[in-house]
C-alpha positions as CSV (number, residue, x, y, z in Angstrom):
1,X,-0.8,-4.5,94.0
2,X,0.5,-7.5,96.6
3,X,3.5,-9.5,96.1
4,X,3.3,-11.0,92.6
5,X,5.1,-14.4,92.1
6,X,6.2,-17.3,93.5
7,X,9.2,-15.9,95.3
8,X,10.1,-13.0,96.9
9,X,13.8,-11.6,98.5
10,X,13.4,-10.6,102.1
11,X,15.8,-8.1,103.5
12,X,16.8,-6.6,107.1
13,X,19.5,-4.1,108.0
14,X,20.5,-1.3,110.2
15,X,22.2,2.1,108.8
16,X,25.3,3.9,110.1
17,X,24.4,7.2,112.2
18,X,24.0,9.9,110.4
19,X,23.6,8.0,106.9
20,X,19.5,7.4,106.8
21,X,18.7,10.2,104.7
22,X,21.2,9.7,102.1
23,X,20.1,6.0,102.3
24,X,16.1,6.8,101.8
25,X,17.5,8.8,98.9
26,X,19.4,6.1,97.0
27,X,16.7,3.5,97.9
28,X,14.0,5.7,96.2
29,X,15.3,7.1,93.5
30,X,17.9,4.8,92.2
31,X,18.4,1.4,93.5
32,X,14.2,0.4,93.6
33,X,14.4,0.9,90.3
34,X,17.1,-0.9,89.4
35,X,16.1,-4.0,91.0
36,X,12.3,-3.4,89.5
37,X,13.8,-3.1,85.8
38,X,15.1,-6.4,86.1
39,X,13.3,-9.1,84.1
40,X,11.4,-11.5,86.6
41,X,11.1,-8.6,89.8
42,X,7.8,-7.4,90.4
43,X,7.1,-5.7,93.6
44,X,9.6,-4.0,95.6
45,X,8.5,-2.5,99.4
46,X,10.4,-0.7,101.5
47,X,9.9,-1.3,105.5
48,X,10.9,1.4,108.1
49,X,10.6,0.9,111.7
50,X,12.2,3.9,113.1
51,X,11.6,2.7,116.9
52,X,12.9,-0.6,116.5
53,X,16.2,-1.8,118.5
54,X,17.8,-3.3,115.5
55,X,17.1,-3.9,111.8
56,X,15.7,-0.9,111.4
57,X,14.6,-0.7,107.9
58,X,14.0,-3.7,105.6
59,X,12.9,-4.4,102.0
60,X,10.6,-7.4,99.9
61,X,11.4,-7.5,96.6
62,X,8.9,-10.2,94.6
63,X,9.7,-12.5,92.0
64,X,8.2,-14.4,89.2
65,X,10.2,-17.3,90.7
66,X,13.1,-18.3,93.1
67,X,15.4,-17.8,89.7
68,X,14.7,-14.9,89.5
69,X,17.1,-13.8,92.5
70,X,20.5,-15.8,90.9
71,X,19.3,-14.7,87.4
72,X,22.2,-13.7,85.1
73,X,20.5,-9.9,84.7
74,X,20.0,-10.1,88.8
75,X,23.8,-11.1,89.1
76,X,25.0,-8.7,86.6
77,X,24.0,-5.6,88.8
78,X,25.2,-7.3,91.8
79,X,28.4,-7.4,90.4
80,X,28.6,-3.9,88.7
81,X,27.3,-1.7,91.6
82,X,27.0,2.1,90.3
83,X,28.8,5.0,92.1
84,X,26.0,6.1,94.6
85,X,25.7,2.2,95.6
86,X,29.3,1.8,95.9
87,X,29.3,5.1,98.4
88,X,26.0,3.8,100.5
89,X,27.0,0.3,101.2
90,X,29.4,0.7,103.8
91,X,26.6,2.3,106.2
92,X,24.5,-0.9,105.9
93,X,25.5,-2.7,109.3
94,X,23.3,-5.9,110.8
95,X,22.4,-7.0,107.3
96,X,20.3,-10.4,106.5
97,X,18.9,-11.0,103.1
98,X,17.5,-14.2,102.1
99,X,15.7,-15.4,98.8
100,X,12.7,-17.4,99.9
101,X,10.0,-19.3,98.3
102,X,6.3,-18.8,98.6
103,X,4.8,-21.7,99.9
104,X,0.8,-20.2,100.6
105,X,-0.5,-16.6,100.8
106,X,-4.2,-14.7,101.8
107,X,-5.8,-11.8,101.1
108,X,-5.9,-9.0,98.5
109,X,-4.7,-5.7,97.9
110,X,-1.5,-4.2,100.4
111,X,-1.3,-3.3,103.9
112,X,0.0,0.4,104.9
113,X,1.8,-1.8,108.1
114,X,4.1,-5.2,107.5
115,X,4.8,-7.3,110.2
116,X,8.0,-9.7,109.5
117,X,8.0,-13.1,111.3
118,X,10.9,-15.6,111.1
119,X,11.1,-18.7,112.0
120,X,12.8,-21.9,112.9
121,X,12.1,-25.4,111.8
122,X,10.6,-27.4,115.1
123,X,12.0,-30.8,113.9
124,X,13.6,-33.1,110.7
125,X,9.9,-33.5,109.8
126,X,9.2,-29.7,110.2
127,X,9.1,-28.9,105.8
128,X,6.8,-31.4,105.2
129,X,4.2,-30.6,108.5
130,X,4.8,-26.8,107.0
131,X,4.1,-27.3,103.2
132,X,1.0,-29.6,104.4
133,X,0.1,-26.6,107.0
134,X,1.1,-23.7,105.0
135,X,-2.7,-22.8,103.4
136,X,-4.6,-23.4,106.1
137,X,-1.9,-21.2,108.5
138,X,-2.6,-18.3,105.4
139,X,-6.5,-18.0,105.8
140,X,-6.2,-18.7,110.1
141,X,-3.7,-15.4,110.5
142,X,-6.0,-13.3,107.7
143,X,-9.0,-14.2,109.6
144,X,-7.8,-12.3,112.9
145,X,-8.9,-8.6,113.4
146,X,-6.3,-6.3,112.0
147,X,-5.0,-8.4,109.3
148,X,-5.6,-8.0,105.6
149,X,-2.9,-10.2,104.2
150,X,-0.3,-13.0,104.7
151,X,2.7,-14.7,103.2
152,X,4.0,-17.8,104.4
153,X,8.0,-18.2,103.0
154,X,10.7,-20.7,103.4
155,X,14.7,-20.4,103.2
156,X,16.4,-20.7,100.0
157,X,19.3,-19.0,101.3
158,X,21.7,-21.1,98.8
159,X,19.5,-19.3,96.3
160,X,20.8,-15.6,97.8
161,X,24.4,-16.8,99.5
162,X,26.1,-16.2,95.9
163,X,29.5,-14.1,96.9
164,X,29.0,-10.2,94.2
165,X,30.9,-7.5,94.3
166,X,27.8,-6.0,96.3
167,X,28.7,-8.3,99.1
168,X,32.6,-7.1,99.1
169,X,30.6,-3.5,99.7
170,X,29.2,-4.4,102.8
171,X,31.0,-4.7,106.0
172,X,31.5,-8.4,107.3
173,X,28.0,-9.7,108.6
174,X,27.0,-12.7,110.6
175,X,23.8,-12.2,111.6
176,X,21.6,-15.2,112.3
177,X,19.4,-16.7,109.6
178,X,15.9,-18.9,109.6
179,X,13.8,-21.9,107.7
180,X,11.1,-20.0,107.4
181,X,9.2,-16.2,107.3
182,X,5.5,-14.8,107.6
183,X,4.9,-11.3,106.4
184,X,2.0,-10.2,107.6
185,X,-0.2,-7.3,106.6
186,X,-2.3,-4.6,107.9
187,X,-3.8,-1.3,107.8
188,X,-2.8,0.2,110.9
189,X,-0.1,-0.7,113.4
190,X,-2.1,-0.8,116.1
191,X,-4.1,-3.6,114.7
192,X,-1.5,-5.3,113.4
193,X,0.8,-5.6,116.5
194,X,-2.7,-6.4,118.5
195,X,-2.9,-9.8,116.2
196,X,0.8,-10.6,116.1
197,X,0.8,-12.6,119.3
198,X,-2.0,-14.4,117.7
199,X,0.1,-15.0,114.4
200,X,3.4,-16.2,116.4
201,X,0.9,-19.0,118.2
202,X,-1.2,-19.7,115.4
203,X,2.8,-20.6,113.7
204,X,3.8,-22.7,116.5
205,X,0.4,-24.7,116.6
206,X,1.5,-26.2,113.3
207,X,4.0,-28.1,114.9
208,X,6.5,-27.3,111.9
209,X,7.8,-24.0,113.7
210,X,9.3,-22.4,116.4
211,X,11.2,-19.4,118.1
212,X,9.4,-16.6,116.1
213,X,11.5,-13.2,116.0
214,X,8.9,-10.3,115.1
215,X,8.6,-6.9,114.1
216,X,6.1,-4.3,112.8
217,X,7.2,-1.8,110.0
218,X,5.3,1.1,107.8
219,X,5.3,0.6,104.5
220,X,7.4,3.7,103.5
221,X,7.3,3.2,99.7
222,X,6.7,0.6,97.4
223,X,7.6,0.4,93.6
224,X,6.4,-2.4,90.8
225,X,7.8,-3.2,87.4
226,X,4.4,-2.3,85.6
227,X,5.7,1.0,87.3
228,X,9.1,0.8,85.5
229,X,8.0,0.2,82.7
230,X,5.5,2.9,82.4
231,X,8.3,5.1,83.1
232,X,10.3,3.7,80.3
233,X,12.5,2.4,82.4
């Protein structure tokens, strides 16, 4: 499957108490869909780290390109949430979603485990050492034991900062964002947080980035629009 496209939407969030299930719900049966019947979406992957401190769940949604995330079709749904989305919003809490372009990726096929790594930009000169550094980062992190795939993104938040009706949804959010993002692959945690240290350094070598912020989810369901479509949908 993988992450089809030139693009892809990362997300992070927390839920209310008491509001997960009715969230896993919603996600799976209404709103994945949504997003994966809209022209230019092709991979959607929800992340669950039920141990984690904070941003707890979390979601990749690929695109054909970085237009497809301020897309007229994209913007229209934003903008006409349906009932169960209007009722589910208010538990998101901690929320950070930014549209970011794929710069390099390794590897084939999809990892059971998703490690998300974001990043700050080391210096003015920082985009240019990453887009020079960006392939060779890819194959160095899919080499190390426990990986089987890797995605190097940067920011585009002006791409994803467009005020919707979605946004009104959610309760005010300020949490901090980033230049740029690794997700990183594998088929079992264990080998996957083993090579994360590995992956943070292997980051910071390039000179281009610093002050990486990590964490490991499961895979808890992914949908595609090949997948949609089959369904009619």
């Amino acid at each position: 499957m993988g992450l089809k496209g030139s693009a892809f939407l990362a997300i992070w969030h927390d839920i209310a108490e008491g509001a997960h299930e009715e969230y896993i719900e919603w996600h799976t049966r209404e709103h994945m869909p949504e997003r994966l019947s809209i022209p230019g979406f092709t991979t959607g992957k929800r992340l669950h780290a039920p141990d984690a401190g904070r941003h707890v769940f979390g979601t990749i949604y690929a695109g054909e390109t970085l237009e497809t995330f301020r897309s007229p079709a994209y913007l229209e749904r934003l903008n006409t949430p349906t009932a169960w989305t209007a009722a589910v919003a208010p538990s998101f809490c901690n929320f950070l979603r930014v549209a970011c372009e794929r710069i390099a990726a390794a590897g084939h096929g999809d990892g059971g485990f998703m490690a998300t790594v974001r990043l700050d930009f080391s210096g003015a000169d920082a985009p240019a050492k990453l887009a020079e550094a960006a392939a060779r980062l890819a194959g160095d992190i899919l080499a190390l034991r426990g990986v089987c795939g890797v995605h190097v993104g940067v920011a585009r938040a002006e791409v994803s900062n467009v005020p919707t009706r979605e946004t009104e949804l959610r309760s005010t959010m300020s949490e901090r964002g980033f230049d740029a993002v690794l997700l990183v692959e594998g088929s079992s945690r264990a080998g996957l947080g083993s090579a994360l240290p590995q992956a943070e350094a292997l980051a910071v070598a390039t000179g281009a980035l610093a002050n990486p912020i990590s964490l490991v989810y499961e895979t808890a369901f992914s949908l595609t629009s090949e997948d949609m479509q089959a369904a009619g949908g």
